[in-house]
GUMI-103915 format. One record per residue (C-alpha): residue number from 0; x, y, z. Coordinates in steps of 0.001 Angstrom, whole numbers. Example, Ala and Ser with C-alpha at 12.3 -4.5 7.8 and 13.67 -1.06 7.14 Angstrom:
<nodes>
<node i="0" east="12300" north="-4500" up="7800"/>
<node i="1" east="13670" north="-1060" up="7140"/>
</nodes>
This chain:
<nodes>
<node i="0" east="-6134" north="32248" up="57026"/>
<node i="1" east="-7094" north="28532" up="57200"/>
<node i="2" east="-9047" north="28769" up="53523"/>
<node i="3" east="-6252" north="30620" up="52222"/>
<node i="4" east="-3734" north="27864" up="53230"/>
<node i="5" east="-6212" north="25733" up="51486"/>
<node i="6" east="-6665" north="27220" up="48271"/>
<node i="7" east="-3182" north="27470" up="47840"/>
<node i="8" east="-3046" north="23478" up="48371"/>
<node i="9" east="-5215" north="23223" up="45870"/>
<node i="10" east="-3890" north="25803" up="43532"/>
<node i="11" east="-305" north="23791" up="44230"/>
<node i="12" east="-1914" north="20498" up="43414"/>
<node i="13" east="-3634" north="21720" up="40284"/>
<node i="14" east="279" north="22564" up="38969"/>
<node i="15" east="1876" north="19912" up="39710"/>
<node i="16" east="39" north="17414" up="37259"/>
<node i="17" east="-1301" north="17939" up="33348"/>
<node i="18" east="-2136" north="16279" up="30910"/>
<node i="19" east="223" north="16649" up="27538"/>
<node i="20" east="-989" north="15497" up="24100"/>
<node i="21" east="1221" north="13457" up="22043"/>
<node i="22" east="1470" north="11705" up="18918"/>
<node i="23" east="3869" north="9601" up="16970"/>
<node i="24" east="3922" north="7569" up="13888"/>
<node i="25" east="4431" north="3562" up="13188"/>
<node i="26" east="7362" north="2590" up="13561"/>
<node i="27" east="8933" north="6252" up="14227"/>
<node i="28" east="10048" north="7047" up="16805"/>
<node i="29" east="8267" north="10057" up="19608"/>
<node i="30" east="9515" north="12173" up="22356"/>
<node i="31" east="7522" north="12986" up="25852"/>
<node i="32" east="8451" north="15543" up="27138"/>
<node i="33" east="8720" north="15294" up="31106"/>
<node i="34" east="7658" north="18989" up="31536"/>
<node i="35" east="10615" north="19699" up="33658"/>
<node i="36" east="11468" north="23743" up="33875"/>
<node i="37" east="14696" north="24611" up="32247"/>
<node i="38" east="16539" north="25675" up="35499"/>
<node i="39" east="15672" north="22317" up="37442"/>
<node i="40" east="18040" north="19897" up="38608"/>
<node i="41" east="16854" north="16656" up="38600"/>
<node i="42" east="17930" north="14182" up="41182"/>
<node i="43" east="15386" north="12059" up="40082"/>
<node i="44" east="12851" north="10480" up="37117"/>
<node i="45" east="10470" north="7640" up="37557"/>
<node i="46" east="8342" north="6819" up="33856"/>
<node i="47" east="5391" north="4628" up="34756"/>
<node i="48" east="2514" north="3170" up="32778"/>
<node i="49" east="-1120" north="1508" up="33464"/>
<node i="50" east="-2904" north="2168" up="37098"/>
<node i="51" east="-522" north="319" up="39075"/>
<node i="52" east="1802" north="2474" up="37780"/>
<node i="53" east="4755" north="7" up="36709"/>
<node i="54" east="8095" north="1601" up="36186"/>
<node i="55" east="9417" north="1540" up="32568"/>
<node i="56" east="12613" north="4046" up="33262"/>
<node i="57" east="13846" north="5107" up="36245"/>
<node i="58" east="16804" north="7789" up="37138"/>
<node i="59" east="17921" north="7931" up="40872"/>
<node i="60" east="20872" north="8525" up="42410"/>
<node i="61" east="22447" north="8747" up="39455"/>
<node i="62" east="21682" north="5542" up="38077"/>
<node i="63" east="19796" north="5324" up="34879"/>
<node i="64" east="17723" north="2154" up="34442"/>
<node i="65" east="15484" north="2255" up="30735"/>
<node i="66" east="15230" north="-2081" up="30860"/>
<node i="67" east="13085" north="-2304" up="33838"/>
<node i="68" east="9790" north="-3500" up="31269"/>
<node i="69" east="10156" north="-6071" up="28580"/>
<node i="70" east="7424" north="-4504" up="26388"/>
<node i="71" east="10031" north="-1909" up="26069"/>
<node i="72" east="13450" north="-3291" up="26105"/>
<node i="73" east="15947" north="-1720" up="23693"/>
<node i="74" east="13405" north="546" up="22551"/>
<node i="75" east="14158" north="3460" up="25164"/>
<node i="76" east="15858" north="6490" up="25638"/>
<node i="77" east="15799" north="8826" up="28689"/>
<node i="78" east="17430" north="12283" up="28891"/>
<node i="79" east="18405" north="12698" up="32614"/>
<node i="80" east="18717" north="16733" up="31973"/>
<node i="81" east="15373" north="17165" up="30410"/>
<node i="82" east="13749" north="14199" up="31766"/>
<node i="83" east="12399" north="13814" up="28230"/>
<node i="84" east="11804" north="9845" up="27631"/>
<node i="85" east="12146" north="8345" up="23742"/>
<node i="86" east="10798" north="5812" up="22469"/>
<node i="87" east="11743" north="3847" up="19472"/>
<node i="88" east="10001" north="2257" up="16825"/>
<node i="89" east="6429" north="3117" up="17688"/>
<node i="90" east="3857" north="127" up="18022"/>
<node i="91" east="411" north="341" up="18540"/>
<node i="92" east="269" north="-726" up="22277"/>
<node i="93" east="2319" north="1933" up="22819"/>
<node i="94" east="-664" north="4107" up="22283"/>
<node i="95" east="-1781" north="4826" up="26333"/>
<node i="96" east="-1095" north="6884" up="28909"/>
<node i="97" east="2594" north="7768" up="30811"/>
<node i="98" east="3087" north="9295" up="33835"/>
<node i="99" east="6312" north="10934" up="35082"/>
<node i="100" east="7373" north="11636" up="38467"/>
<node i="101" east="10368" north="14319" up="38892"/>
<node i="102" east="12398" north="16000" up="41923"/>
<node i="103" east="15308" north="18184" up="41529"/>
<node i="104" east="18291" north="18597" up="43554"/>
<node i="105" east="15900" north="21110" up="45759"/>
<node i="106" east="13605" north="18555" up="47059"/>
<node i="107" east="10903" north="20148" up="44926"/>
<node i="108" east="8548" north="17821" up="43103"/>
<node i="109" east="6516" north="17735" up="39681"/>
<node i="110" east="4535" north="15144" up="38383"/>
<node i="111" east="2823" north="15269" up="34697"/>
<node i="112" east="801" north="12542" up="32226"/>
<node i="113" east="1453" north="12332" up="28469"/>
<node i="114" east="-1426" north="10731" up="26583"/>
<node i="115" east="-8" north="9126" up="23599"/>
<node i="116" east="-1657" north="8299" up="20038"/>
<node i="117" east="-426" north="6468" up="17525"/>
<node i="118" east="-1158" north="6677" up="14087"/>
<node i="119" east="123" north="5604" up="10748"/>
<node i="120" east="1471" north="7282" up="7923"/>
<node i="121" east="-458" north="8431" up="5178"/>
<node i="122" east="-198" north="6350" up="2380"/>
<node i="123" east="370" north="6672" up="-1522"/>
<node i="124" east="-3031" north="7310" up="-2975"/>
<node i="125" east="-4296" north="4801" up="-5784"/>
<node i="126" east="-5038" north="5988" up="-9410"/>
<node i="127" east="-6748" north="4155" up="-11918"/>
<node i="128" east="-7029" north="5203" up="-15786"/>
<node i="129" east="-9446" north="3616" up="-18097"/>
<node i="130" east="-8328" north="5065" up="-22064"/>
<node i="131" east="-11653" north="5757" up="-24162"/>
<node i="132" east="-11007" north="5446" up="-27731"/>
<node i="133" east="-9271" north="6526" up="-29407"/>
<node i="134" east="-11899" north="7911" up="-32354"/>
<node i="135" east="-11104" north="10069" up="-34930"/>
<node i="136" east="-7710" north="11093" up="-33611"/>
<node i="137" east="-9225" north="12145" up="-30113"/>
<node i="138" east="-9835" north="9763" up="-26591"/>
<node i="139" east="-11277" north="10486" up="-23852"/>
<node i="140" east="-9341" north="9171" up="-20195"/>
<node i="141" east="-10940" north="8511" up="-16909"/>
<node i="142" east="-8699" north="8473" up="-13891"/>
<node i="143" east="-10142" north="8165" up="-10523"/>
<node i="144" east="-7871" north="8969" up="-7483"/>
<node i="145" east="-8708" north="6707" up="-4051"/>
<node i="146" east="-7067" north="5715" up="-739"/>
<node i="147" east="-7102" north="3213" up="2156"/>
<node i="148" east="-6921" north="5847" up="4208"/>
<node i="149" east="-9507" north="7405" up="6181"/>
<node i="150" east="-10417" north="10815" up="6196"/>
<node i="151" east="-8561" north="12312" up="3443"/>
<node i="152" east="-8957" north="14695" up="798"/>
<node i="153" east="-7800" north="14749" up="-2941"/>
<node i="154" east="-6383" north="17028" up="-5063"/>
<node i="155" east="-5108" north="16843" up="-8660"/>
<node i="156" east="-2930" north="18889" up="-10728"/>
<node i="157" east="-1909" north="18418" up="-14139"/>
<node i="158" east="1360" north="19747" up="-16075"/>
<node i="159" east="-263" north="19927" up="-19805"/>
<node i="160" east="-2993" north="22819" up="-19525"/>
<node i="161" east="-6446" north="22830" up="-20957"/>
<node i="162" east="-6837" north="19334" up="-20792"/>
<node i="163" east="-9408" north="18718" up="-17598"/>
<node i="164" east="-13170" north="18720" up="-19109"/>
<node i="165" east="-14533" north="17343" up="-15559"/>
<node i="166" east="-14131" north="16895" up="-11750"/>
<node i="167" east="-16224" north="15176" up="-9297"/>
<node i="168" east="-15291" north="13839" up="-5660"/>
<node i="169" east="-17161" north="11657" up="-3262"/>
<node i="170" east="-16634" north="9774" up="-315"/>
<node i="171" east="-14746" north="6793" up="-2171"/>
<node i="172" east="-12268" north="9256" up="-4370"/>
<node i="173" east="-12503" north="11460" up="-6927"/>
<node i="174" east="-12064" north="11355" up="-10672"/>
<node i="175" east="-11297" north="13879" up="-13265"/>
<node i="176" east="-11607" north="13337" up="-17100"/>
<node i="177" east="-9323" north="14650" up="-19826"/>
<node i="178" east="-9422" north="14718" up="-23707"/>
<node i="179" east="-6323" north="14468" up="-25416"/>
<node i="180" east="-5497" north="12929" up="-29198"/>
<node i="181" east="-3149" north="10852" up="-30437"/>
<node i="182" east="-413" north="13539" up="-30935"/>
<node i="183" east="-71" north="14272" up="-27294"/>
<node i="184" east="2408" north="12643" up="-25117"/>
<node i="185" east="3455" north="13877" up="-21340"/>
<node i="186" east="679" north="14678" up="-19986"/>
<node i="187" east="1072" north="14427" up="-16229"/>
<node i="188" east="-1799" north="13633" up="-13686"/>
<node i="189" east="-1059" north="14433" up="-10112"/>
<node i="190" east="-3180" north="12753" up="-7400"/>
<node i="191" east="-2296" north="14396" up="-3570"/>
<node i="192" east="-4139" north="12903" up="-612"/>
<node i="193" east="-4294" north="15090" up="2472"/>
<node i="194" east="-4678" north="14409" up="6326"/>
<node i="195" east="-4267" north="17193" up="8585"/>
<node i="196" east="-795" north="18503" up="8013"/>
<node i="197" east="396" north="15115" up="6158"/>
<node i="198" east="-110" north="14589" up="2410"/>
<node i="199" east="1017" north="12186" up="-224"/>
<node i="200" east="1087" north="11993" up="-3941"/>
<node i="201" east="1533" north="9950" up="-6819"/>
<node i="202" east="1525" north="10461" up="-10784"/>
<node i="203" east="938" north="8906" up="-13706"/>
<node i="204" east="1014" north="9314" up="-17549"/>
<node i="205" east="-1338" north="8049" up="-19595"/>
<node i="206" east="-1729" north="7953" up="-23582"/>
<node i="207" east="-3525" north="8335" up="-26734"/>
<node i="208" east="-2635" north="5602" up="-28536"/>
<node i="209" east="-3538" north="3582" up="-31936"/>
<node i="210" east="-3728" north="-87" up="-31421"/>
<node i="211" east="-2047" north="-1710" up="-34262"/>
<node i="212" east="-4658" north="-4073" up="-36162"/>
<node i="213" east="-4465" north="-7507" up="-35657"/>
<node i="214" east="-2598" north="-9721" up="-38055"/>
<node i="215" east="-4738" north="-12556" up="-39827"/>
<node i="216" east="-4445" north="-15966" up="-38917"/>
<node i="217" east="-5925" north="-18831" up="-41071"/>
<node i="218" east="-8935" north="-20234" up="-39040"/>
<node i="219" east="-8953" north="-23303" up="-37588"/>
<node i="220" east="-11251" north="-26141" up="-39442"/>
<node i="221" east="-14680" north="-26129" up="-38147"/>
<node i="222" east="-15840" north="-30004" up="-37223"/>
<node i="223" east="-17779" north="-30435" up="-40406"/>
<node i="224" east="-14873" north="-29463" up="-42788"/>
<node i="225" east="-12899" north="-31801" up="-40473"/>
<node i="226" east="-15315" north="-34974" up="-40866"/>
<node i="227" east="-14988" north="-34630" up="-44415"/>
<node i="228" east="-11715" north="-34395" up="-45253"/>
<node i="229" east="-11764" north="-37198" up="-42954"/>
<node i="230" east="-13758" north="-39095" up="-45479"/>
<node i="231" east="-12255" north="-38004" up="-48283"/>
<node i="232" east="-8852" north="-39334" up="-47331"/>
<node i="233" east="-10376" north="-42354" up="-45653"/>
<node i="234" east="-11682" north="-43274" up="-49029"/>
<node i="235" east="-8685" north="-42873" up="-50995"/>
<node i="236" east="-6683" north="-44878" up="-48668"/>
<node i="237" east="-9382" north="-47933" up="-49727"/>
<node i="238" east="-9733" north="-47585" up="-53336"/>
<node i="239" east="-6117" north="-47170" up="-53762"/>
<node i="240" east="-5593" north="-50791" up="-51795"/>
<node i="241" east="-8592" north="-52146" up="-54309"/>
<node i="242" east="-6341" north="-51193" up="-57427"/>
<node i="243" east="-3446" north="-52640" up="-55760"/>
<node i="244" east="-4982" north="-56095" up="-54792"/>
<node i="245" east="-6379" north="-56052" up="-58255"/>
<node i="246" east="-3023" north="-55429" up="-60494"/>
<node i="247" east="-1547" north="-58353" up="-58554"/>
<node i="248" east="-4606" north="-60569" up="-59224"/>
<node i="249" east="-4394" north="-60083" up="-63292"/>
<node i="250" east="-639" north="-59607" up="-63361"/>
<node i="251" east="-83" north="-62525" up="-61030"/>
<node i="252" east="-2159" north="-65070" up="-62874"/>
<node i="253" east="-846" north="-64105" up="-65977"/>
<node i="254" east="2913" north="-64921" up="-65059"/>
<node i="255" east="1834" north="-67908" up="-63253"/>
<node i="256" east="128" north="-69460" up="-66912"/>
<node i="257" east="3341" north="-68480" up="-69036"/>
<node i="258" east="5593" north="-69941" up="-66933"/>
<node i="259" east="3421" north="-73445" up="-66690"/>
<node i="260" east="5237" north="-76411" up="-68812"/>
<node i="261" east="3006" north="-76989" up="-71923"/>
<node i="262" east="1273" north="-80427" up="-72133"/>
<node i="263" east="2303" north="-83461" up="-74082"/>
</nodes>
């Protein structure tokens, strides 16, 4: 009788705490559930945290109390029926280990942990196209699909058929490359990264195009052309200042003897 009053101690003690896995996204918000039974009445909740375990919500005697922690202040909901506890705007301290402690209007008692992870959102994945060509009416395009993410896969899809020649993925991303001519136009490329149950896409179009040739421009002077026009114009500044200084010499001296008084 005595190890059958024990075993159903332990058996009792076993219930009353687990461990429930949860997990939440930056900046969203998450729900722990208190693991309250649907029929209970609770007289009381008590959400702790760390070893010491320091009260972040409290419900007694009718008084709800969700301030009591200033890591957590305005960022707090608690649901006195379900003894669910929200909280808001996920950080990633919040990422730890909660303990709940209920009773109902019975005097019965439950208590449960929720481990909590959180994790961010899977971001857009990164495409990059380098355009091949075009020759001959015809280019080839390389677009390789990567992320910052960890731990993801990649898919592509593309809305113009028979245009993938090749696809190759690794552990940085993974590329695919196309042939498509100058004619084309809407071809869409569709990179999806995938994490668990979370994926994200993104899209792009790229194109076969003719760059227009370049117009010509005169060239600048190279340094020798330069020097010698240099000279060239440096010596017709001088001679034209030697003619000058000698038409006023002969013209000069010539007005200067007519205009003399003859002698006596």
């Amino acid at each position: 009788m005595r190890l059958q009053v024990i075993w159903i101690t332990i058996l009792q003690a076993a219930m009353v705490e687990s461990l429930i896995e949860v997990s939440g996204y930056l900046g969203d918000n998450v729900t722990l559930p208190s693991g309250a039974g649907a029929s209970w009445n609770l007289s009381k909740i008590e959400w702790s945290i760390l070893t010491n375990n320091t009260w972040i919500a409290t419900y007694r005697s009718g008084r709800k109390n969700i301030e009591r922690f200033y890591r957590y202040k305005g960022r707090l909901s608690l649901n006195t029926t379900t003894g669910d506890l929200t909280i808001h705007n996920l950080s990633r301290k919040d990422a730890m280990d909660y303990s709940v402690d209920l009773e109902n209007v019975k005097g019965q008692n439950r208590a449960n942990k929720i481990k909590l992870t959180v994790t961010e959102r899977l971001q857009k994945p990164i495409i990059e196209v380098t355009v091949y060509g075009p020759t001959e009416g015809n280019c080839a395009v390389r677009l390789r699909c990567s992320s910052d993410d960890q731990g993801v896969n990649f898919t592509w899809r593309v809305k113009l058929p028979n245009v993938i020649v090749y696809n190759t993925q690794d552990h940085y991303g993974s590329s695919v490359v196309a042939l498509l001519n100058t004619t084309q136009s809407g071809a869409e490329f569709i990179c999806t990264s995938s994490r668990q149950k979370e994926n994200n896409s993104r899209s792009v179009f790229p194109e076969c195009s003719v760059k227009p040739p370049l117009t010509p421009t005169a060239s600048p002077l190279s340094p020798e052309k330069r020097c010698r026009y240099g000279v060239t114009v440096f010596g017709g500044v001088i001679l034209g200042l030697f003619l000058s200084a000698a038409v006023m010499f002969f013209f000069g001296g010539e007005s200067k003897s007519a205009s003399s008084p003859s002698p006596l």
